[in-house]
C-alpha positions in Angstrom: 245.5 128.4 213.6 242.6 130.2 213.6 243.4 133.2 212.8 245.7 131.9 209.6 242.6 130.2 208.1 241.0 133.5 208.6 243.4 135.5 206.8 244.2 132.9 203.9 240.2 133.1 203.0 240.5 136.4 203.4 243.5 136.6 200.7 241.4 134.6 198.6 238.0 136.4 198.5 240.1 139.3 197.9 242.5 138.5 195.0 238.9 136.4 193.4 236.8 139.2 193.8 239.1 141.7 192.6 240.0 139.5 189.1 236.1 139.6 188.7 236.1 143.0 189.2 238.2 143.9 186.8 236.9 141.6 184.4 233.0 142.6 184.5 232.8 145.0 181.3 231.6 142.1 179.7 228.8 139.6 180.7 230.6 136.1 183.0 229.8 132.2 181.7 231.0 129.9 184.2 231.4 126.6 183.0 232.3 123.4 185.1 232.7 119.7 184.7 234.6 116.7 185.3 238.8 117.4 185.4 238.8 113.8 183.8 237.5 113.9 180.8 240.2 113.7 177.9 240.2 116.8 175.7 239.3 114.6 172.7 235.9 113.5 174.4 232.8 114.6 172.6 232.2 116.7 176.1 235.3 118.5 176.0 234.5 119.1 172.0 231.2 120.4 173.2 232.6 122.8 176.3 235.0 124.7 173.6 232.0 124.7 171.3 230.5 126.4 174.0 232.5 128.8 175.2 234.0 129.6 171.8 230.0 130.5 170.5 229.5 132.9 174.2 233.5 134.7 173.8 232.3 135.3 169.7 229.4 136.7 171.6 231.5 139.4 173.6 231.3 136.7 177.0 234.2 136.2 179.1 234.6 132.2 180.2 235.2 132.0 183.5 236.6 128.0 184.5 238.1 126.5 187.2 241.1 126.8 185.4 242.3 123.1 185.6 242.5 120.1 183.4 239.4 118.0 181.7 236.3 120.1 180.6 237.4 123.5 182.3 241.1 123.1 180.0 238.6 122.4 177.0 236.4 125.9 178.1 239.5 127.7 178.5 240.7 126.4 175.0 237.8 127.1 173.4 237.3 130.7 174.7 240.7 132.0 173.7 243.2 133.9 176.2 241.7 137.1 175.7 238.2 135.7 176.7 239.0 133.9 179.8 239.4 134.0 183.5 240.6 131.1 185.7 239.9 130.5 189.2 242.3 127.8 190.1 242.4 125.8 193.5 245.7 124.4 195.6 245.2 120.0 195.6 248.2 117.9 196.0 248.0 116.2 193.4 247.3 119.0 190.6 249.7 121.8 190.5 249.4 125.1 188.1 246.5 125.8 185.4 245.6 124.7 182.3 247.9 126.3 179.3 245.3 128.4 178.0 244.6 130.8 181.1 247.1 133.0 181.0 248.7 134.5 184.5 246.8 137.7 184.7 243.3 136.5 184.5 243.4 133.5 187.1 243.7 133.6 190.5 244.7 130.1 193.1 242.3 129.3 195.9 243.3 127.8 199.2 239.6 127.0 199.8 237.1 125.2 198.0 234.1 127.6 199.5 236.4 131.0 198.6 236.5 129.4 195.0 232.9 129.0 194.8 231.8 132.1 196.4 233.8 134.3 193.7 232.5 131.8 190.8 229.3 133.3 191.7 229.8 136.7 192.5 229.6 138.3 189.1 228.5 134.9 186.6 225.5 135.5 184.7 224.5 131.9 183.4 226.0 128.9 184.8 226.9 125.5 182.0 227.2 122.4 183.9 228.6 119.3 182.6 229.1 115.8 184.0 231.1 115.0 187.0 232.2 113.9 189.6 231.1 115.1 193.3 233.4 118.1 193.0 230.8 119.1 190.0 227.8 117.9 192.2 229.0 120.2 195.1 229.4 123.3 192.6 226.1 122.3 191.2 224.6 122.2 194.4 226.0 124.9 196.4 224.6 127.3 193.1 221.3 125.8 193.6 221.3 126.2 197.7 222.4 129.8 196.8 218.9 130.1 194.0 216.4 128.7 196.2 217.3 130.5 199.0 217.8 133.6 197.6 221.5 134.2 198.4 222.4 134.9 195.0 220.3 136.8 192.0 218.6 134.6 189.4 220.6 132.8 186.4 220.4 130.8 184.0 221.9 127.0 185.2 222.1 124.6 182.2 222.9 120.9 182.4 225.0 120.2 179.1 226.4 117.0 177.3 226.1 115.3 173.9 222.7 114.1 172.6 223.3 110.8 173.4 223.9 111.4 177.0 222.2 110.0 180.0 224.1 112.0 182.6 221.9 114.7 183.3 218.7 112.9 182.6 219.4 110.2 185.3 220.4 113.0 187.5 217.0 114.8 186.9 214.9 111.9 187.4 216.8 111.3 190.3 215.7 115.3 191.5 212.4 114.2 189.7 211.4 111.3 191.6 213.4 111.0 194.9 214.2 114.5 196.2 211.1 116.6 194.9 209.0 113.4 194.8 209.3 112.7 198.7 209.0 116.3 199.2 212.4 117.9 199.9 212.3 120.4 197.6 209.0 121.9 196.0 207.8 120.9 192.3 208.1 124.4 190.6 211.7 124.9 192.0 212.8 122.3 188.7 212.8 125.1 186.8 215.9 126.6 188.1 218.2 123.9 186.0 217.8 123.2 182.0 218.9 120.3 180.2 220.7 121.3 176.9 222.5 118.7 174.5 224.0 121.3 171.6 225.8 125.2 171.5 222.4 126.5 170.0 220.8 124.8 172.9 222.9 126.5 175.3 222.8 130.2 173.7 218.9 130.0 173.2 218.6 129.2 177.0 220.4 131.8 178.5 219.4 134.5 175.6 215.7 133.5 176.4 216.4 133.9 180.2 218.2 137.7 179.2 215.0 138.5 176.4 213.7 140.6 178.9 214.4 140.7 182.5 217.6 142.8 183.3 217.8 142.3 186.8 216.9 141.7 190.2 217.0 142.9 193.7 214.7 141.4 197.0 213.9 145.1 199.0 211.4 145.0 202.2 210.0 141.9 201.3 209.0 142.4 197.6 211.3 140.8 194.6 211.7 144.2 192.8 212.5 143.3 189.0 214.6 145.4 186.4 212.6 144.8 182.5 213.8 146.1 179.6 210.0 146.3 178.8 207.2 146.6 181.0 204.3 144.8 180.3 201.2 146.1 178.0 197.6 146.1 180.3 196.7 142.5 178.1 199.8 140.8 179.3 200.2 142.6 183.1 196.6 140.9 183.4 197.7 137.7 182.3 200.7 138.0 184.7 198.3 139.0 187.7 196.6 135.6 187.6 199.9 134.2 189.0 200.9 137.0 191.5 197.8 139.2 191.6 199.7 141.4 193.7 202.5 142.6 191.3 202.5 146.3 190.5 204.3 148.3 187.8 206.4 150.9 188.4 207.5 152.9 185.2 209.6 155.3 186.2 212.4 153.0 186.6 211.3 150.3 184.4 210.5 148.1 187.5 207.6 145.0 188.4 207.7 144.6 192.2 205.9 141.6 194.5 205.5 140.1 197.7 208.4 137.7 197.7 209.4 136.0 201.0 213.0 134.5 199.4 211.7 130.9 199.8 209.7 130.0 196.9 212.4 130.3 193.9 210.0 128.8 191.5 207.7 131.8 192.0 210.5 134.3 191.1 211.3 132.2 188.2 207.6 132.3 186.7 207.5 135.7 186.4 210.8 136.3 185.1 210.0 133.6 182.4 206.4 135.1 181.8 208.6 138.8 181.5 210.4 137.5 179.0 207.6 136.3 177.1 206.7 139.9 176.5 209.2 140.9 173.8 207.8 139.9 170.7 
């Protein structure tokens, strides 16, 4: 038994990871929500609106390849522009009709399904759900603030007159970071968006600058497009006064234990600040 569950995740991490693989020549939107909701529902409208605006923008759309808002991300993207990572339940069988065969891949597991969602994505749209969107939410923000996984962009989408997300925040707001599960400045890893424009400025804002990242000895070593002049690496310094330039690879290093993903995320936001 063992040794079956072994190999099945196994299969799966390997067909997943080798679909994103071959699929990374462009940058990865994941997009997630509720396999419920109607594809004439203004959310639905909103997830092709979407991930129509991010494919336009040479994005691949990567879904969960079933019904509800991930058929309406697929739809919207086009066949060209999406990937589908699809997962075995009794009661669903197949994918969506807009993912073809060659770009999706079917998960035994719900954790091999998540861990390739995350491998190669580069900004993360969430829209309501049910608790199988709460655990993908979740599990991406366990990964962020404990440094499992590189910084993204993680935006909480629906229609402007939506209360989903707002309620949820005030529940993060008041209840979990009020009684002191999870520090104050870690909010910052999640966005609330309500429209397509919304949604592109947030993760072009969160891409202005910073290039990437990579945690080596104990610093958070930092990959900028462009490195800061001596006006704003002052300014900068009065949040990490240890942080040091290195030019010669277009690099900012600090001390950064892993633990504190709000720090990370002030200075990636304050890099970005730096293109004019």
């Amino acid at each position: 038994m063992a040794s079956n569950f072994v190999h099945n995740a196994m299969q799966d991490l390997e067909a997943g990871l080798a679909l994103t693989h071959r699929h990374d020549d462009r940058p990865i939107l994941a997009i997630f929500g509720s396999a419920r909701t109607p594809q004439h529902h203004p959310l639905s409208l909103l997830a092709a609106d979407v991930a129509a605006d991010f494919a336009s923008r040479n994005w691949r759309i990567l879904t969960g390849a079933g019904p509800g808002i991930m058929e309406a991300a697929s739809r919207g993207a086009g066949e060209t522009n999406t990937l589908g990572v699809n997962i075995e339940l009794p009661f669903e069988h197949g994918t969506n009709p807009h993912v073809p065969d060659e770009r999706t891949v079917t998960m035994r597991h719900f954790f091999t399904r998540k861990v390739v969602m995350v491998s190669r994505t580069k900004a993360f749209v969430a829209l309501p759900g049910g608790v199988g969107t709460m655990d993908e939410l979740f599990e991406l923000l366990t990964l962020l603030y404990t440094g499992k996984t590189a910084p993204v962009p993680v935006v909480l989408l629906e229609e402007p007159t939506g209360t989903f997300w707002r309620r949820w925040e005030d529940f993060m707001t008041d209840d979990v970071i009020g009684e002191g599960y999870l520090c104050p400045g870690d909010a910052v890893a999640y966005q609330r968006c309500d429209s397509v424009p919304a949604v592109r400025d947030a993760v072009d804002q969160f891409y202005a600058n910073f290039v990437s990242f990579e945690r080596i000895d104990g610093n958070a070593h930092l990959v900028l497009r462009t490195l800061p002049t001596s006006e704003q690496l002052a300014h900068v310094r009065t949040v990490e006064p240890a942080l040091v330039v290195q030019p010669s690879d277009s690099t900012i290093r600090f001390p950064y234990s892993g633990r504190s993903y709000g720090q990370l995320r002030r200075i990636i936001d304050e890099a970005n600040h730096w293109i004019a």
